[in-house]
Structure formats: structure tokens, C-alpha cells
C-alpha positions as CSV (number, residue, x, y, z in Angstrom):
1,X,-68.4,52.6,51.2
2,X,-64.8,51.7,51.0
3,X,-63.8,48.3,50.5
4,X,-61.3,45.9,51.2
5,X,-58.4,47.4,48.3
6,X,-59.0,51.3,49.5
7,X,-61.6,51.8,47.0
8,X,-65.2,53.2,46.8
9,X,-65.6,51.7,43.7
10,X,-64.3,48.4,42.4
11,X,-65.5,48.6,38.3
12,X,-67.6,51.3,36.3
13,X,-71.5,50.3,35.7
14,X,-71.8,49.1,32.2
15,X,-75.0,48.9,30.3
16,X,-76.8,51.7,32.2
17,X,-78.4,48.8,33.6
18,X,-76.9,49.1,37.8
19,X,-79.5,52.0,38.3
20,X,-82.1,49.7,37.4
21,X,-81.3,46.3,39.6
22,X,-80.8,49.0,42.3
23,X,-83.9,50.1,42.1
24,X,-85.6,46.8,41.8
25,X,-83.1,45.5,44.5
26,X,-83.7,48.8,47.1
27,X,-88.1,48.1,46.8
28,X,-87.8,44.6,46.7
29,X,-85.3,44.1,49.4
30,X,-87.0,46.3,52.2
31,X,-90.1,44.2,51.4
32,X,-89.1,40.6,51.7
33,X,-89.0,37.0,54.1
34,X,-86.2,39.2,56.3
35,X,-88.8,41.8,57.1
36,X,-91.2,39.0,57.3
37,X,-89.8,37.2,60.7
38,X,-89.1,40.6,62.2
39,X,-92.8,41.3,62.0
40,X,-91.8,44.5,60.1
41,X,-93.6,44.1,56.8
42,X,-96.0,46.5,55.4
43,X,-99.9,46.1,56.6
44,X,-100.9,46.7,53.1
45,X,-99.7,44.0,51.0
46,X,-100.9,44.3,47.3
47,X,-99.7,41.9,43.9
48,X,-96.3,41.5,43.9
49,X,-94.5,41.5,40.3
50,X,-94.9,38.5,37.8
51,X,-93.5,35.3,39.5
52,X,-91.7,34.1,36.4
53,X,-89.6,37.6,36.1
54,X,-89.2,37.6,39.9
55,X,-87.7,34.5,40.0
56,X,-85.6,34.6,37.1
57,X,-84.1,38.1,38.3
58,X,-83.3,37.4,41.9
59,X,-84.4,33.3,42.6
60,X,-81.0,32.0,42.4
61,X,-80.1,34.4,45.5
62,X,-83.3,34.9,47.6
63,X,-84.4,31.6,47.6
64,X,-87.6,29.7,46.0
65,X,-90.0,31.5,48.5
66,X,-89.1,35.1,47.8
67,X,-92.0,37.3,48.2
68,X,-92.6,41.0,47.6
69,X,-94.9,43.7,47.8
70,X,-95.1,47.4,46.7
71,X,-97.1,49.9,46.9
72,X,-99.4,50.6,44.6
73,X,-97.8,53.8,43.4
74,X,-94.5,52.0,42.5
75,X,-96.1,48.6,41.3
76,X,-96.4,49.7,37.7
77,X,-92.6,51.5,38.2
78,X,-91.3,48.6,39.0
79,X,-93.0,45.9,36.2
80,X,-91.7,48.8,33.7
81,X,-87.7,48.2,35.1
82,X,-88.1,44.6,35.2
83,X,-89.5,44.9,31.3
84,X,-86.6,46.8,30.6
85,X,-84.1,44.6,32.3
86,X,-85.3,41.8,30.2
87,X,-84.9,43.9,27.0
88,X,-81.7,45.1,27.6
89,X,-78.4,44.5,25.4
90,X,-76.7,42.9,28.8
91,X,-77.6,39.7,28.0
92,X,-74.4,38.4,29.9
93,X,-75.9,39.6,33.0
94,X,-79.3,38.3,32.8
95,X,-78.2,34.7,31.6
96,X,-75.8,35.3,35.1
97,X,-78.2,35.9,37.0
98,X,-81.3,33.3,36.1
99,X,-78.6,29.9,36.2
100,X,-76.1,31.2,39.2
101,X,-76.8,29.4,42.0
102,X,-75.7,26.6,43.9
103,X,-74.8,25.2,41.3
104,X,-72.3,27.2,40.3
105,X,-71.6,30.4,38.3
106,X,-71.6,31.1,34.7
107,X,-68.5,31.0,32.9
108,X,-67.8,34.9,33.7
109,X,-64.8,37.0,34.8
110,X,-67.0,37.8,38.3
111,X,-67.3,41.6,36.9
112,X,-71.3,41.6,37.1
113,X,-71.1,39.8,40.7
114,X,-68.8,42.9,41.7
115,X,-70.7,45.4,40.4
116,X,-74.0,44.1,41.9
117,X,-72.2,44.2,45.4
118,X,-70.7,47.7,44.7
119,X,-74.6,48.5,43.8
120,X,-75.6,47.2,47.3
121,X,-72.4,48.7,49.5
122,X,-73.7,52.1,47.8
123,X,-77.1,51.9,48.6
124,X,-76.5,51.0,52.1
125,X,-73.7,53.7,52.8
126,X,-76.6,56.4,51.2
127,X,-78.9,55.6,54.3
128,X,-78.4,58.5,56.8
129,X,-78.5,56.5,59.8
130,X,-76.1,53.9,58.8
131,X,-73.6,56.1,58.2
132,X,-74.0,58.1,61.4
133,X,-73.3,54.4,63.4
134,X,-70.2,53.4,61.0
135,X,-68.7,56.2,62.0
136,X,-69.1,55.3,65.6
137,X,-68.4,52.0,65.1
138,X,-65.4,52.8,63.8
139,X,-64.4,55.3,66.4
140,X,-65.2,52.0,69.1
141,X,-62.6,50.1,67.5
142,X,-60.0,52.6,67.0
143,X,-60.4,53.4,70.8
144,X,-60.4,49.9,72.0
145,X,-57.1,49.3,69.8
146,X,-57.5,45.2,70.4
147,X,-58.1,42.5,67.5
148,X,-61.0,41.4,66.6
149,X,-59.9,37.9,67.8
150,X,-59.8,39.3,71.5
151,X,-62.6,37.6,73.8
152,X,-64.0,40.9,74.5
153,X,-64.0,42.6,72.0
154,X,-67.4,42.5,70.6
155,X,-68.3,42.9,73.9
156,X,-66.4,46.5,74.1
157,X,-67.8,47.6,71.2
158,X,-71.2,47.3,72.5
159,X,-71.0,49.0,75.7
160,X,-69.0,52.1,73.7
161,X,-71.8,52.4,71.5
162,X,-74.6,52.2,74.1
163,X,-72.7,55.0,75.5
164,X,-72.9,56.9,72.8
165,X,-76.8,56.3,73.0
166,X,-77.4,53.5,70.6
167,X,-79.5,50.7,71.6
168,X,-76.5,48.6,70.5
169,X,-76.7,44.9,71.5
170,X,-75.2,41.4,71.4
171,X,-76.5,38.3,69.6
172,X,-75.8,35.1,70.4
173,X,-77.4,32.9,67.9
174,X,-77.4,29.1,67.7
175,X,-78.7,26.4,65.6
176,X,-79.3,22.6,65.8
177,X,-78.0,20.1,63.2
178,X,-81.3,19.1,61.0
179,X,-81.5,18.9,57.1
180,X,-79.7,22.1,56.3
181,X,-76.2,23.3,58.1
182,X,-74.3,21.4,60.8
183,X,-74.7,22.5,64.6
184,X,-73.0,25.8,65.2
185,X,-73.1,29.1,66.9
186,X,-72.1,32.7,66.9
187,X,-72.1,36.2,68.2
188,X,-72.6,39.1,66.3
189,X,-73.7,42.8,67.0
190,X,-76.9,44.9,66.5
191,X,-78.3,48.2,66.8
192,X,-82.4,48.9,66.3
193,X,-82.5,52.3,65.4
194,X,-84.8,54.6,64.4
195,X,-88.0,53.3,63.6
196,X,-87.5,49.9,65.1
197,X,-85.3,49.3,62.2
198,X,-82.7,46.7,62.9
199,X,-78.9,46.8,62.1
200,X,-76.3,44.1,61.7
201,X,-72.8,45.3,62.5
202,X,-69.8,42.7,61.8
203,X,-66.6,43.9,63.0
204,X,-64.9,41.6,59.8
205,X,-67.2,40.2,57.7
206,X,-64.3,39.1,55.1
207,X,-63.3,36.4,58.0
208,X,-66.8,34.9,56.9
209,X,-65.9,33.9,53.2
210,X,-61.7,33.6,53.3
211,X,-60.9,29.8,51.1
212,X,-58.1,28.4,49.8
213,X,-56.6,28.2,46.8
214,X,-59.2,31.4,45.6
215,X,-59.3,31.7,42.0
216,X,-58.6,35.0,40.4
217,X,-62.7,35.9,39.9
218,X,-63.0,35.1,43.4
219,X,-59.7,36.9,44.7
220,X,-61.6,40.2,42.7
221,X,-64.7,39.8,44.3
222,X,-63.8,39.3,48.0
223,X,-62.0,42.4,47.7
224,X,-65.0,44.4,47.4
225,X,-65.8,43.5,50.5
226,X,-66.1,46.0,53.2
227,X,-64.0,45.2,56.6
228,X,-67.1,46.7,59.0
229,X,-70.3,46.2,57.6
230,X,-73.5,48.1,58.5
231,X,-76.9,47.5,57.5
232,X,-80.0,46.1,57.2
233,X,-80.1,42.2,57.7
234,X,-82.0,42.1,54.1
235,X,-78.6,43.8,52.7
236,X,-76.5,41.0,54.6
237,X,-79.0,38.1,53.3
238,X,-78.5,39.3,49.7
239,X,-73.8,39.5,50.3
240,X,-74.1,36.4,51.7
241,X,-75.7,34.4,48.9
242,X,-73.8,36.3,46.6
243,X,-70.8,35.2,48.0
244,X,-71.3,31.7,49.1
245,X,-72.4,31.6,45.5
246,X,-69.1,32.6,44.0
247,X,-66.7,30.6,46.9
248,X,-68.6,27.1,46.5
249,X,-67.9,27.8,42.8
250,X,-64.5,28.6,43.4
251,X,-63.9,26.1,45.5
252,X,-65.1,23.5,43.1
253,X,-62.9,24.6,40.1
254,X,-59.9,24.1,42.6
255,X,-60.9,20.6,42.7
256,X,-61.3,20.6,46.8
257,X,-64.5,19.6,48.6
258,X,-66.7,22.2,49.8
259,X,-66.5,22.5,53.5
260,X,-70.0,22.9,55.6
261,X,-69.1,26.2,56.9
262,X,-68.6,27.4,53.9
263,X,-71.9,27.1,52.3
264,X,-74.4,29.4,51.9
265,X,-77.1,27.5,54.6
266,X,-74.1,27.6,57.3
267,X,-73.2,31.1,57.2
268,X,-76.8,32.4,56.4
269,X,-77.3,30.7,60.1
270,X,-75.0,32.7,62.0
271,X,-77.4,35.4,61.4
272,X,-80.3,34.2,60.4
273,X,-81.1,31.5,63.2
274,X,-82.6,31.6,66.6
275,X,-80.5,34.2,68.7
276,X,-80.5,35.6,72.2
277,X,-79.9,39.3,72.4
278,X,-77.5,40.7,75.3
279,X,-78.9,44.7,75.7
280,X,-78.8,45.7,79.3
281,X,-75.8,46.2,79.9
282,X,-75.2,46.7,84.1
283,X,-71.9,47.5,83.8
284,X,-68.6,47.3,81.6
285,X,-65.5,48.2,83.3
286,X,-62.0,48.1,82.0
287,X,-59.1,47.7,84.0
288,X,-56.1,48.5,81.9
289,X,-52.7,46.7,83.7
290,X,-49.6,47.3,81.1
291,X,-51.0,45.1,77.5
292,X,-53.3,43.0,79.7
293,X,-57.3,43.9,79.6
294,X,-59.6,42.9,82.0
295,X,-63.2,43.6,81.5
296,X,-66.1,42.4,83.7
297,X,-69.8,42.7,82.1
298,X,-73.0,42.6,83.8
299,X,-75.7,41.5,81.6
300,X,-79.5,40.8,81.4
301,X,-80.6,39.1,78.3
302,X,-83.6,39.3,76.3
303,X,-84.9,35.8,73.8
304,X,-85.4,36.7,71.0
305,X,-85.9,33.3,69.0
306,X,-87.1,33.4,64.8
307,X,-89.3,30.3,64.4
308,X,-87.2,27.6,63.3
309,X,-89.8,27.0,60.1
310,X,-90.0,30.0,58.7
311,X,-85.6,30.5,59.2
312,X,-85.7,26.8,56.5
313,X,-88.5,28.4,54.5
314,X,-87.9,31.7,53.9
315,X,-84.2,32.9,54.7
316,X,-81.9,29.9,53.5
């Protein structure tokens, strides 16, 4: 997957150990609180690995009420990578990874944080399927030539890639103020593909973490970051802690308060919150006058609304 820079690769994996956190990342992730409110997880559940290494491998980003589940053919697998996590020479990494949080970061140059999203953007550009609707997606946007800013944009992209035979659609989620982020709302796109399996497109998911004053760790990090992403919302959960993670951190060592919508519950909201999602699309036409655009959509909506509990509990 090519990032922000023009790179597929942002630093080389060090310690042997990326092949092992992807692993744990790949079984664990498909298994988790995401999958959970979609009503997509597993009917056989079976011991999930010890609490004490789960938590101190991936707490800090997936939350105090992470829960897995493996199969029983992987469970012993997957206890053995953990073990040899924990008795590798990347010490660096692990101490990283068990006190990141909110926090802050350890005193590091960011260089584990990027390769553990290079991991992630490779793991998610090896899935047949998400590659086939980047492609389109792409080709939408090149075709409808507006920015991203543009009111109908979004919109557009949808209605090419319904077209093209993808039950694409658009989500409008919205949240109330309560104990975690302040009110907000936003629109984002999805595709449920084969399987029932449901993909988040965002058109520029960098817009989601730009700061000021970024500091040079930061700056290295954000870079890695894809302009389209594509992918499973479990993949997006995981990017989105990550960097919330590293910009509240960042933030703070400029000295400048931490703005709401930049914190990890905020953006975790936009698509992680009660949404509606806009699929039948009646009819998009596009009128094109000169530079002007004029498109005019007829849409039936469908609810579909994550209980407000388990969005506190399980995903922020």
C-alpha cells in the first residue's frame, strides 16, 4: 500500500519480530469488540490467550475490554508467538508497547509505531478483495476530478461504485455529548462485500490526524499514512488509536492543549458511533455546465444504529 511520501515501505522490520505482531495482530484483530457489534463473531468461542500478556501486548490500543477468541487449531500457535514476543531481544518495543497510551509515548524516535502501521497497511493491501475496490475507488475519484472538500463528492463516489456493482453506501453517523467526546457528526463510505464483510473507505484519512506544530516523530509517522484507505473497521480501530496515541503526545510536548477532536474517543466516534446508512440509491445524475456540478440524488436510507453501551464499552 503506498503511503503518503510515495513509498510502500516507510523503515525495514528489525528484530524479526513484525512477522510475529502480525500474526498475533491478523487472528486477534478479525476476532474482536468490532466484529462483536456487527454480530459477525465466530459461534464457537473457545479460551482466549492469557489476560496479563493480552493486555500488556495490545491494552494500551484496544482498550481495557479487548476480547479474543481462536480456534482451537491456532490457540496453542498463537500462546507460542506471544511467548516469544516476550522473550525477544526487542525490549524497546515491548516496554513501547505495555506504557503507550493516553498517556503518552515512551521516549522513542516513533520507528516501532511506523513499522507497526506499515505491518497493518500490508496486511490489509494482501486481502484480495480490498485491493479489487481500491482500485475502483481510485478510478471514482480520478473520474470525478473534484476535491474531496466538494459537497458531493462522497456522494459521487458512491453511486460510481454501485455502478460498478458494489454494494457501496453512505454513513452518516452521529453521537451525543455524554462522558466521552463532545457532540459531533460525520459521513463516511462503505462497501459490505463478500461474505457480509464490511469495508470502511475514507477518501483522506490524513485530514483526520493533521496538528500543529507536529514534532519530527510525529511528522515521520503521519507520513505513513495512506491518502484512500480500505479496510476492515477492526484495521481502522487499530490506525486510529495508534495515531491519536502519538498526536495527543505530540501535541503535549509542543506545550498546546489538546483539542477534543483530536482525541482518540472523538475520532473513534466518527466511525464507531450510531450511523445511518444511505444504499439505495434512485438516482444520481450529473449535469456538467462549464466548472459548475450539479448533482441531484434520490435516496432511501437504511438505520443502522450500534448500541450506544457497547460503542463506550468495547470500541473507545
Amino acid at each position: 500500500m503506498i503511503n503518503r511520501s510515495g513509498n510502500s515501505k516507510c523503515i525495514p522490520a528489525s528484530c524479526g519480530l513484525s512477522v510475529k505482531v502480525s500474526k498475533i495482530k491478523q487472528r486477534i484483530w478479525r476476532e474482536t469488540e468490532t466484529q462483536r457489534e456487527m454480530g459477525l463473531m465466530h459461534k464457537k468461542s473457545i479460551p482466549a490467550l492469557d489476560e496479563t500478556a493480552r493486555a500488556r501486548l495490545w491494552g494500551p490500543f484496544l482498550g481495557e475490554n479487548f476480547i479474543s477468541t481462536s480456534s482451537d487449531d491456532s490457540s496453542d500457535e498463537l500462546a507460542n508467538l506471544v511467548n516469544s514476543f516476550y522473550d525477544s531481544d526487542c525490549g524497546e518495543l515491548k516496554e513501547e508497547l505495555s506504557d503507550a497510551g493516553s498517556n503518552g509515548l515512551h521516549e522513542t524516535d516513533g520507528g516501532d509505531l511506523i513499522e507497526m502501521l506499515d505491518e497493518l497497511q500490508r496486511e490489509i493491501g494482501d486481502e484480495p478483495e480490498v485491493s479489487q475496490i481500491r482500485v475502483e475507488v481510485e478510478k471514482a475519484i480520478r473520474a470525478i476530478g473534484s476535491a474531496v472538500e466538494d459537497r458531493f463528492f462522497k456522494e459521487r463516489v458512491v453511486g460510481r461504485l454501485r455502478k460498478k456493482g458494489f454494494d457501496a453506501g453512505l454513513c452518516k453517523s452521529s453521537w451525543e455529548k455524554s462522558d466521552g467526546p463532545p457532540a459531533g457528526s460525520y459521513e463516511y463510505i462503505d462497501i459490505i462485500g463478500q461474505g457480509k464483510t464490511r469495508y470502511i473507505i475514507e477518501t483522506n484519512l490524513p485530514s483526520n490526524f493533521e496538528i500543529a506544530r507536529p514534532s519530527k516523530d510525529y511528522t515521520r509517522i503521519f507520513q505513513c499514512l495512506p491518502d484512500i484507505f480500505v479496510g476492515r473497521p477492526e484495521h481502522l480501530n487499530l490506525i486510529v488509536r495508534v495515531m491519536s496515541t502519538a498526536a495527543v503526545e505530540s501535541i503535549k510536548r509542543a506545550g498546546m492543549h489538546v483539542p477534543p477532536w483530536r482525541r482518540r474517543e472523538y475520532v473513534l466516534a466518527k466511525w464507531f458511533s450510531s450511523y445511518k446508512r444511505s444504499a439505495n440509491l434512485g438516482s444520481i445524475k450529473i449535469e456538467k455546465r462549464g466548472k459548475n456540478v450539479n448533482c441531484r440524488m434520490t435516496i432511501g436510507e437504511r438505520d443502522n444504529r450500534i448500541d450506544r453501551g457497547n460503542y463506550q464499552g468495547n470500541v473507545v
